[in-house]
NUKOLBA-650421 format. One record per residue: residue number from 1; residue in three letters; x, y, z of N, C-alpha, C, O, CB in turn. Coordinates in steps of 0.2 Angstrom, whole numbers, plus 5000, padded with zeros to 4 digits. Glycine has a CB too. Layout:
{num NUM, residu Ala, n.x X, n.y Y, n.z Z, ca.x X, ca.y Y, ca.z Z, c.x X, c.y Y, c.z Z, o.x X, o.y Y, o.z Z, cb.x X, cb.y Y, cb.z Z};
...
END
This chain:
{num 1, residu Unk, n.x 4799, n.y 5104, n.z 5023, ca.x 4806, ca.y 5103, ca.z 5026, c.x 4811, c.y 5107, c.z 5023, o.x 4812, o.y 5107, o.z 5016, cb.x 4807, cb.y 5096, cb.z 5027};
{num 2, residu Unk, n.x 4814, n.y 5109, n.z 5027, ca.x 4822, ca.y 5114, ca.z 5025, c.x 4826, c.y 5109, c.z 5021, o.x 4826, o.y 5103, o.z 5021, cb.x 4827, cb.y 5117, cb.z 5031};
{num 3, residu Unk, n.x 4832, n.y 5113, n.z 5018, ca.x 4838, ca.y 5107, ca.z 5017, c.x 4844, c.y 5108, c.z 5022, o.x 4847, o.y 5113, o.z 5021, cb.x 4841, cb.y 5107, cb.z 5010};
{num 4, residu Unk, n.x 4845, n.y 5102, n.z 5027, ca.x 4850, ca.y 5105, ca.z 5029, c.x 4856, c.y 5111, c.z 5026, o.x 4856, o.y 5112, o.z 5020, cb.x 4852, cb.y 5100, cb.z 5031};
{num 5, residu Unk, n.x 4859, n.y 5114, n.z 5030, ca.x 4864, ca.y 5120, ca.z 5029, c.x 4871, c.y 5117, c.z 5029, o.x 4873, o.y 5116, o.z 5035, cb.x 4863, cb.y 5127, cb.z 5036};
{num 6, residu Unk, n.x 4876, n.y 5116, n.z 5023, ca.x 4882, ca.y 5112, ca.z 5022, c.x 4885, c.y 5120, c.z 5024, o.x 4883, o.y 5125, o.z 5023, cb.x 4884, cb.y 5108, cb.z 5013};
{num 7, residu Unk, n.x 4892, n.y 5117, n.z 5029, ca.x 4895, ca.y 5123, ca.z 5031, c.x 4899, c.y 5125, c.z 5026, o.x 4900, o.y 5120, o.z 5022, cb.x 4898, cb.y 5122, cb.z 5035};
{num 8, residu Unk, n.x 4902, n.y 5131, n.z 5024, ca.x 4909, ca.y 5133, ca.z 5020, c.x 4913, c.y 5133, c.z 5023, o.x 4913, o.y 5138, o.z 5026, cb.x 4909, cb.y 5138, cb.z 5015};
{num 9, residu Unk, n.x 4918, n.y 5129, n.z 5023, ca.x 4926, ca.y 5129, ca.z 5025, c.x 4930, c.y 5134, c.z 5022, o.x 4931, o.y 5136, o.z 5016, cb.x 4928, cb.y 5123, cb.z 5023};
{num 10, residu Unk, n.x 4933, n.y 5135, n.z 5029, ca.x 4940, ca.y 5143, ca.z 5027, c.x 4944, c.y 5138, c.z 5023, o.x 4943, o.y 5132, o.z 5022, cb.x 4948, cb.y 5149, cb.z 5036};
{num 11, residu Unk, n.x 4948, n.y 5144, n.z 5021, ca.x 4955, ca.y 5139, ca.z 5016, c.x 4960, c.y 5136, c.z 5020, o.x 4965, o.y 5133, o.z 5017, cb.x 4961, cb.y 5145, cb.z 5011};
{num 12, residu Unk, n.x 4958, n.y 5135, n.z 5026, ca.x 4964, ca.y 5131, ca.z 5029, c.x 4959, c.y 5124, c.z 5033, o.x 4962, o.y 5118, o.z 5035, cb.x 4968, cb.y 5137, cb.z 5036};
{num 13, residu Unk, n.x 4954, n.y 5125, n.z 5034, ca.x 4950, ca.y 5118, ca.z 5035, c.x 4952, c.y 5115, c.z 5029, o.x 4956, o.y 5110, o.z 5029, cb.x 4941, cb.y 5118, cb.z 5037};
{num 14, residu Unk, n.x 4949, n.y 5117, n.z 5020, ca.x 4951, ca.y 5113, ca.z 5015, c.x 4956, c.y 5111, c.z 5015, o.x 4956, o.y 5105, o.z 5013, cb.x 4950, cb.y 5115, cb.z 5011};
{num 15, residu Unk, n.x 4962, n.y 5114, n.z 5016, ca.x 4968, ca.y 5111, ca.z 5015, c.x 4968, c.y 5105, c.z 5020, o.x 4970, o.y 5100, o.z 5018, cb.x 4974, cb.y 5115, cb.z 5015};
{num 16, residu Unk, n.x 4967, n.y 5105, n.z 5028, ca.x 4967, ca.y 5101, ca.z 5033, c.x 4961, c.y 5097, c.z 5029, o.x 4965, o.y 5093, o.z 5027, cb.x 4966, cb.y 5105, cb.z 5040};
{num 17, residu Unk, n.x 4956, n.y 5096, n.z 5027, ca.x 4955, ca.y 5091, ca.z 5023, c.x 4957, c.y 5087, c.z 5018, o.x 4956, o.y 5081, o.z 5018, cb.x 4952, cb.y 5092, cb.z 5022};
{num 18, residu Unk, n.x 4960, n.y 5090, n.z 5013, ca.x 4962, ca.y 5088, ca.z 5008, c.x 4970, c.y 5083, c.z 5011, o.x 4972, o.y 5077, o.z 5009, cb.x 4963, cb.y 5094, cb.z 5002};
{num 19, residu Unk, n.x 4972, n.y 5087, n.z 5015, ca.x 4980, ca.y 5082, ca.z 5019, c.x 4976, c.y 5075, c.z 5021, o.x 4978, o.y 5070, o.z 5018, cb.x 4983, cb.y 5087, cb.z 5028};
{num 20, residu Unk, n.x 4970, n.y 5075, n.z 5025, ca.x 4967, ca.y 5071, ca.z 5029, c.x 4968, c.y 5066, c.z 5024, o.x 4972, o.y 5062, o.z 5024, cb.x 4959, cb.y 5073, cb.z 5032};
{num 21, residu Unk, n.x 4962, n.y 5067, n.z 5017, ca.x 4960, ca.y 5061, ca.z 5012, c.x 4963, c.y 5060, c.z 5010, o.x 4963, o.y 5054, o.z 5008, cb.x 4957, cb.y 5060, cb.z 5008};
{num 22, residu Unk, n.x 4970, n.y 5064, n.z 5007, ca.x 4975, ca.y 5062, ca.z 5005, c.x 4979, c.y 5056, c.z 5007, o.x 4982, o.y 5052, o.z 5003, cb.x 4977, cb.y 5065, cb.z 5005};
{num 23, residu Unk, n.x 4981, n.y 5056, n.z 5017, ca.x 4983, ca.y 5054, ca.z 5018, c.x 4980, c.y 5045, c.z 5018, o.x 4983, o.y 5040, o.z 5017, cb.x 4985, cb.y 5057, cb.z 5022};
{num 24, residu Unk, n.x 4972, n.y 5047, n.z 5020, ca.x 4969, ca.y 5038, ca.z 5019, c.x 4969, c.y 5035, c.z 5012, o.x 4969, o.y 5029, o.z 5011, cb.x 4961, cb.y 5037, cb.z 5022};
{num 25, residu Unk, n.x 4970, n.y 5040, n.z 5007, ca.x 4971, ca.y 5036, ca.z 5002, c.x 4976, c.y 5032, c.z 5002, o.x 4977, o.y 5026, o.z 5002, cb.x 4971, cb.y 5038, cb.z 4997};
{num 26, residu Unk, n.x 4981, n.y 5037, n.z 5004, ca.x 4989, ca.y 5034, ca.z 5003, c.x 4992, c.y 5027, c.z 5009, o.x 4996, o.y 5023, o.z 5009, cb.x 4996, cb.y 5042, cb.z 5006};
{num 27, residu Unk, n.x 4985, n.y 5028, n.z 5014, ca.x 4984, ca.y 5022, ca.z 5017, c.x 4980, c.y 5016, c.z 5014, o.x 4981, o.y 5010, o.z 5015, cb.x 4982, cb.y 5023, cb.z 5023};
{num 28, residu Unk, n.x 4975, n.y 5018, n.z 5010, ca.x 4972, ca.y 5012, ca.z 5007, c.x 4977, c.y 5008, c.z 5002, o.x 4979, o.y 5002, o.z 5002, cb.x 4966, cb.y 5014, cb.z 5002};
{num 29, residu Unk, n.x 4979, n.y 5015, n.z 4998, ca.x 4985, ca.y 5011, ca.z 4994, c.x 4990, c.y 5008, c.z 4996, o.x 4992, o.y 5005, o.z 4991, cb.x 4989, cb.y 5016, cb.z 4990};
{num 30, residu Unk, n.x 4993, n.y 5007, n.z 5002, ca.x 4997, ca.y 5003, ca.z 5006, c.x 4995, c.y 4995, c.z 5008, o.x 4998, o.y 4990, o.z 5007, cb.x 4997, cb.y 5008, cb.z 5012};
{num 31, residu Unk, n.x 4988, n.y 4997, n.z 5009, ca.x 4986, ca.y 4993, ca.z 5013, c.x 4985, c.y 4986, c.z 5006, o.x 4985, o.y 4980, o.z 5007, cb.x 4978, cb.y 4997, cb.z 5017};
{num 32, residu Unk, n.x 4983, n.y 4990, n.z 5000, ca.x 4983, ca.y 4986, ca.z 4995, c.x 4988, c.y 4984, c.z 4994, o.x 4989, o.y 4978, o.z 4996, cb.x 4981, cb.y 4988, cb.z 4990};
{num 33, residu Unk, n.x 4994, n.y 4987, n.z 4991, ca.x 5001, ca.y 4982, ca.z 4990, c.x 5002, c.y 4978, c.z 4993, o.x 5006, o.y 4974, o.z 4991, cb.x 5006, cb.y 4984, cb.z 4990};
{num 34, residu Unk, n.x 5000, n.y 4978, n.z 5000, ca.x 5002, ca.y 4972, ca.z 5005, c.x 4996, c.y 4968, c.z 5004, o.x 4999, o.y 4962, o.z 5004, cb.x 5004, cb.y 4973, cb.z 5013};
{num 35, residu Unk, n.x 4992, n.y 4968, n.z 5004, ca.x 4986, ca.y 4962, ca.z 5001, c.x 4989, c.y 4960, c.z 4994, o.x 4986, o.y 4954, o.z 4993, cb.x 4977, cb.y 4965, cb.z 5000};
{num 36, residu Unk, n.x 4993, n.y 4961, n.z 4989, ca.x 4995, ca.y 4960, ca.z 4984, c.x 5000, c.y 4957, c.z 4984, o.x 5002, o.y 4953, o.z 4979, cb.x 4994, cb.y 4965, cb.z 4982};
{num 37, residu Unk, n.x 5003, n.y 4958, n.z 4987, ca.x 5012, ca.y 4958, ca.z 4989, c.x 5009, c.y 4950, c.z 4995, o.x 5012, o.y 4945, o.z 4992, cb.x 5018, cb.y 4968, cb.z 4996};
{num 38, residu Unk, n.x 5005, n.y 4948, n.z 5001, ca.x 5006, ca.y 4942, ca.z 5002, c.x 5003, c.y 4938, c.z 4998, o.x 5004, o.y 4932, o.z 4998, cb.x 5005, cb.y 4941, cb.z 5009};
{num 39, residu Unk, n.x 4997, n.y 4941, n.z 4994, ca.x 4995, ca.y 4937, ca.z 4988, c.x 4998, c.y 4933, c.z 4986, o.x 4999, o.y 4928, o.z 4988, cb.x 4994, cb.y 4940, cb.z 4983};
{num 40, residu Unk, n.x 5001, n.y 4936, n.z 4980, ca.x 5007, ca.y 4937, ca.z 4977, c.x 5013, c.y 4931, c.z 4979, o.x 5015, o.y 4927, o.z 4976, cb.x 5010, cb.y 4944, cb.z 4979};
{num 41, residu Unk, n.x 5014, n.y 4932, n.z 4983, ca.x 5022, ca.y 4927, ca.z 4986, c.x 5019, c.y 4922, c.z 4990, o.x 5024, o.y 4917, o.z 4991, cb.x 5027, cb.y 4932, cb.z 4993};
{num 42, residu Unk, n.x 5014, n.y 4920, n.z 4992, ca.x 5008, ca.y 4915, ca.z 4997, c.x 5010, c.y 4913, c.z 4990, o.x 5015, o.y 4911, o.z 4989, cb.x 5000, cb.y 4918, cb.z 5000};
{num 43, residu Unk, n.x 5005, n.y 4912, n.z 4985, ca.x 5007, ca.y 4909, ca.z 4979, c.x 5013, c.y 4905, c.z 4976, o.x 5014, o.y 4899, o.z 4976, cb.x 5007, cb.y 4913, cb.z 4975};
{num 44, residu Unk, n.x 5015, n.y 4910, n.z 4974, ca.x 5020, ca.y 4907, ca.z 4973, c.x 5027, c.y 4901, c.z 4976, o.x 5031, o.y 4897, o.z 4973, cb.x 5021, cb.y 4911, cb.z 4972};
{num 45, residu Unk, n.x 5026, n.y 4902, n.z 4984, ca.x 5030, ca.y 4900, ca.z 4987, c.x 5028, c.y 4894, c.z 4990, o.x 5032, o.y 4889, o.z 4992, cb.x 5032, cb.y 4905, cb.z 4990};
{num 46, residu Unk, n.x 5020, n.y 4896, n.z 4991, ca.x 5019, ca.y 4889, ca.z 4997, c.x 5016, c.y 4884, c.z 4993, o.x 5010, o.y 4884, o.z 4992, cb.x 5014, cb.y 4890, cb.z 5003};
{num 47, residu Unk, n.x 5022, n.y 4879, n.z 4992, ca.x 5019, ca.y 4873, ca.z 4990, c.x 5014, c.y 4869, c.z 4992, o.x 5010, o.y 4867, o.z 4989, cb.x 5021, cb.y 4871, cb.z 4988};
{num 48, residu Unk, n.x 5017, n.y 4867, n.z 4999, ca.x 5013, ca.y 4862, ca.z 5003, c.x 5006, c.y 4865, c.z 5008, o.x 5005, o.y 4871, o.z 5008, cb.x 5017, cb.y 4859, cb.z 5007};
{num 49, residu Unk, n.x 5003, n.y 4860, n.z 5011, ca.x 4998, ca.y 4864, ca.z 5012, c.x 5001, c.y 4867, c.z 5019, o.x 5007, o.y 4866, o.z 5021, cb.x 4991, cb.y 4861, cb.z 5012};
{num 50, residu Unk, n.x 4995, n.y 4870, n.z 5023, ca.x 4996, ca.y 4873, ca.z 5030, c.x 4998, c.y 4869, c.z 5034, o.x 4997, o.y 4863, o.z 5034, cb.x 4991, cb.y 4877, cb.z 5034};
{num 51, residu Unk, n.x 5003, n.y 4872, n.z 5038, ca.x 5006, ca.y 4869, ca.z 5044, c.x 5009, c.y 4874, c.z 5048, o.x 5009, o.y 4879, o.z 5046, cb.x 5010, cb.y 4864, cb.z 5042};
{num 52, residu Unk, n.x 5012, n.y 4873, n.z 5054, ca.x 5014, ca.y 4877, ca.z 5058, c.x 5020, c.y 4879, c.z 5056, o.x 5022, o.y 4884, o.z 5057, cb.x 5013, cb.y 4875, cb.z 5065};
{num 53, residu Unk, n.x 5024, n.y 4875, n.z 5051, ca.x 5030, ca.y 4880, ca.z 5050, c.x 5031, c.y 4881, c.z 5042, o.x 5030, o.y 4876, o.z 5038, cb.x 5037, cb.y 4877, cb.z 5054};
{num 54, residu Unk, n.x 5033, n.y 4883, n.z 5040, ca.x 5037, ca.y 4885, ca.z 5032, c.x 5041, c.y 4880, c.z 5031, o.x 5044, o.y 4878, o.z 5036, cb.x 5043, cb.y 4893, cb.z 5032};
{num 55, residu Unk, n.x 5043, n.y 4876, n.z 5025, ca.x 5050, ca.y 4873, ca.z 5026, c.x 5053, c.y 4876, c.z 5022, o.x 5051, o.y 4879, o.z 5017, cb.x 5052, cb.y 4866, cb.z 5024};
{num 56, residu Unk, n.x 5060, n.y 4876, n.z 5025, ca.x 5069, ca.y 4879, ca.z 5020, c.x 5068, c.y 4884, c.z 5017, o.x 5068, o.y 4890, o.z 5017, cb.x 5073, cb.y 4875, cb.z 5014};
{num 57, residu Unk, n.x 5065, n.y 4878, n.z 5010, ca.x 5062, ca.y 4882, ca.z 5002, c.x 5056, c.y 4888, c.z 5001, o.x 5057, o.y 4892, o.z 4996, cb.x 5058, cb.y 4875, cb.z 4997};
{num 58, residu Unk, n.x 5051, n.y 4888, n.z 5005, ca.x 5045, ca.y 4891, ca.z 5006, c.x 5048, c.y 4896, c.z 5010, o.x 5047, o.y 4901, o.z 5008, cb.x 5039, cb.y 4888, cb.z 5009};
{num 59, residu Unk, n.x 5053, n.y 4897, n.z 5018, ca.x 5056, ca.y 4902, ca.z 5019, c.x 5058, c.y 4907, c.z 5015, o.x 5057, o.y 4913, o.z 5014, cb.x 5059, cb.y 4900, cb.z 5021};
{num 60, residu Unk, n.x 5064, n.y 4902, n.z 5012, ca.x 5068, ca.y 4907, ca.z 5007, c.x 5066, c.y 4912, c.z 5001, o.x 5070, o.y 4916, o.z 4999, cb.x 5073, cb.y 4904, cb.z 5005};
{num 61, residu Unk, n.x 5059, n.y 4909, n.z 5000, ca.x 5055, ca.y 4909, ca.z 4993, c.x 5053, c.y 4915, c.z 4996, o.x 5055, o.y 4920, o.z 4992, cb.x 5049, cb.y 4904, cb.z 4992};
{num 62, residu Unk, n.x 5050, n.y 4916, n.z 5002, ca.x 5044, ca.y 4922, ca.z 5003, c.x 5047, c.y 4928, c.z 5005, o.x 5044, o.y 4934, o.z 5003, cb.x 5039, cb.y 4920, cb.z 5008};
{num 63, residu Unk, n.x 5054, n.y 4926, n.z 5011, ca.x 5060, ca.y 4931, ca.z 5009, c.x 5062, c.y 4935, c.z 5002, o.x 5063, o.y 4941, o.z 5001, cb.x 5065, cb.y 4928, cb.z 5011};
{num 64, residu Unk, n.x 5064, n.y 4930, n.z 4998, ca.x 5067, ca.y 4932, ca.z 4992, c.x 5060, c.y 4936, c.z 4986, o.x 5061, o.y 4939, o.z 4981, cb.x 5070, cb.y 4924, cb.z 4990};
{num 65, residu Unk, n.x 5054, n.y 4937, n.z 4988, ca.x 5047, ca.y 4937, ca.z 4986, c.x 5047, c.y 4945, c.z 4987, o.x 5048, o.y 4950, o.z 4984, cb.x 5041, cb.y 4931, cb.z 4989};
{num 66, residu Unk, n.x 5046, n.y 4944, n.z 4993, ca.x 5046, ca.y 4948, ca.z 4998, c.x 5052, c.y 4955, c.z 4996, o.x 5050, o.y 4959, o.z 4992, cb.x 5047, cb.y 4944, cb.z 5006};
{num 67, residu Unk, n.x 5057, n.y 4955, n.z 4998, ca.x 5061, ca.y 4956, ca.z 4995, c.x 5062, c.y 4960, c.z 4986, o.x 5066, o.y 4965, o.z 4985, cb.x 5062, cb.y 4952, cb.z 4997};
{num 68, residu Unk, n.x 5059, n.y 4956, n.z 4982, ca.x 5060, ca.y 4959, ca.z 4976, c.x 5053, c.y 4964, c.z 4974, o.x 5052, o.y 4968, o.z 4970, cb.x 5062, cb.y 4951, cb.z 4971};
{num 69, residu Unk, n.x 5048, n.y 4963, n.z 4980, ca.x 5041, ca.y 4967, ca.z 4980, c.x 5044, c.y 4972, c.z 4982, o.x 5043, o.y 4977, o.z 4979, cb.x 5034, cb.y 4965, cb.z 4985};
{num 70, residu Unk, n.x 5049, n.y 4973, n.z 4988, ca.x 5050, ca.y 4981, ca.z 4991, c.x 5053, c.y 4984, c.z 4987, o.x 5052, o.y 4990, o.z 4985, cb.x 5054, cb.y 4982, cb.z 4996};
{num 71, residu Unk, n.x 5060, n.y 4980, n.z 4983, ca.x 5063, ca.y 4984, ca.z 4979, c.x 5059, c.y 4987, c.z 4974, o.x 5060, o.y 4992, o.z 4972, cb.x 5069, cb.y 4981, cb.z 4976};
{num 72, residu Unk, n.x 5054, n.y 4983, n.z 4971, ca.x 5052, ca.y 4987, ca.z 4965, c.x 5047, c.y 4992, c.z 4967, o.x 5047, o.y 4996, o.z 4963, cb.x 5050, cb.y 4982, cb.z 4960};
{num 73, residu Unk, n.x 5043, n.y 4993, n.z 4972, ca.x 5040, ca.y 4997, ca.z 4974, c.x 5044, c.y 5005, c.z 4977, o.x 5043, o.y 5011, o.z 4976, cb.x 5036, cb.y 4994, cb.z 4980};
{num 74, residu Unk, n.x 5049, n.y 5002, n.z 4979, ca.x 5055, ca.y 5010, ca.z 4981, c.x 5056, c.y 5011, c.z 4976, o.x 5057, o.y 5018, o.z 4976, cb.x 5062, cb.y 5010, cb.z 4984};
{num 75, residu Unk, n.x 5057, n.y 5007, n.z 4970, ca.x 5061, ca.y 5012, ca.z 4963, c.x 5055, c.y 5015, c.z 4959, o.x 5054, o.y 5019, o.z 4955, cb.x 5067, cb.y 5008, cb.z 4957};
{num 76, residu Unk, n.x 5052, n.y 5012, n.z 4961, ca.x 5042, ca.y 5015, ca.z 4956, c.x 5040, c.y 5022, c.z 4961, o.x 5036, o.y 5026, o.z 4958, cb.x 5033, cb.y 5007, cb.z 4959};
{num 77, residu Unk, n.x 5043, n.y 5023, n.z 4968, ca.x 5040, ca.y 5028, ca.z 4972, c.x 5048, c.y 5033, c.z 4969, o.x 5046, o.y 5038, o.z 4965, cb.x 5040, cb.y 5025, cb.z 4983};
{num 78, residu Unk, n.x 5050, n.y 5033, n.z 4969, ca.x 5060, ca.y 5036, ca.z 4968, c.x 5057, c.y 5039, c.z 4961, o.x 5058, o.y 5045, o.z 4959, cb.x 5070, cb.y 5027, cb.z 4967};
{num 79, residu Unk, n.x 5055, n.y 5035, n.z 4957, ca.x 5054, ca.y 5037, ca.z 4950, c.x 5046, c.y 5043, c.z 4951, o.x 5046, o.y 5049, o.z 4951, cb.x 5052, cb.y 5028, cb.z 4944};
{num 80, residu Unk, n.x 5043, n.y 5040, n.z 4952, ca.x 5036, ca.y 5047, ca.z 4952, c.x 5040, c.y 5053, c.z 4957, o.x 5042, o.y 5058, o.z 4954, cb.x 5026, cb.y 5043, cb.z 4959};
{num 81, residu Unk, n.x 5042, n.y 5052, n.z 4962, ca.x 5045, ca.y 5059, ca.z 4966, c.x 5051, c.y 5062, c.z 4961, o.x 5054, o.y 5068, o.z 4961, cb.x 5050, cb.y 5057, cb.z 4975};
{num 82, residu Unk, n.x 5052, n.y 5057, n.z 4955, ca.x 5059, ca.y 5064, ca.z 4953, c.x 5054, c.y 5065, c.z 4948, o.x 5052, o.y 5070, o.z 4950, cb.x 5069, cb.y 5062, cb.z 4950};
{num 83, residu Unk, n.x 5051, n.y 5063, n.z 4943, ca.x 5046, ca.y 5066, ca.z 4941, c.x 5040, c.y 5072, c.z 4942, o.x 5037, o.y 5076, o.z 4939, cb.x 5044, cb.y 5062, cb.z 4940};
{num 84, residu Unk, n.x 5040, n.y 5070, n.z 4950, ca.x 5034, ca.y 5077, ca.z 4951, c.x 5041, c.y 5083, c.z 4954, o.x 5039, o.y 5089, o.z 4956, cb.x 5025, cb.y 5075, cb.z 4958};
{num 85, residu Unk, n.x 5045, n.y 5082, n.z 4953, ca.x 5051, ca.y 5087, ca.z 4954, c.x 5052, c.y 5090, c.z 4949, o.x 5054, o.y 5095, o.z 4949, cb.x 5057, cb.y 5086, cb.z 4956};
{num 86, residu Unk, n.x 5051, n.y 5086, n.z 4942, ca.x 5054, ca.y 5089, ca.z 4935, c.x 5050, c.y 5093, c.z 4932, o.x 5052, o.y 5096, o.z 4927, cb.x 5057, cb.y 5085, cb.z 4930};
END
């Protein structure tokens, strides 16, 4: 038996690949901070057990949680981009 024949890609399918995997990583990686981020604040905030609603304190918790996950992910993103500029 033969070995199948792997095609060789022009320089513009590779780059049209490399965009492709690039972009699902940059979606895995997404996809993780928010498994991490309602981790994260689920924890912390909910004290009591399930129920159909949040009270007060667990609202304001998971807002305030929530919240302090975005800021610090925008200045961690702000910092690498002026970095790969310098």
């Amino acid at each position: 038996m033969s070995q199948p024949q792997i095609p060789q890609f022009d320089a513009a399918t590779q780059a049209e690949l490399r965009d492709f995997i690039e972009q699902e990583q940059t979606k895995a990686k997404i996809q993780a901070s928010v498994h991490e981020l309602t981790d994260r604040c689920w924890k912390t905030c909910i004290t009591g057990g399930i129920s159909s609603k949040f009270s007060k304190s667990e609202a304001s918790c998971l807002e305030n949680c929530v919240d302090r996950f975005l800021d610090t992910s925008f200045y961690i993103v702000k910092q690498i981009e002026q970095q790969q500029h310098h």
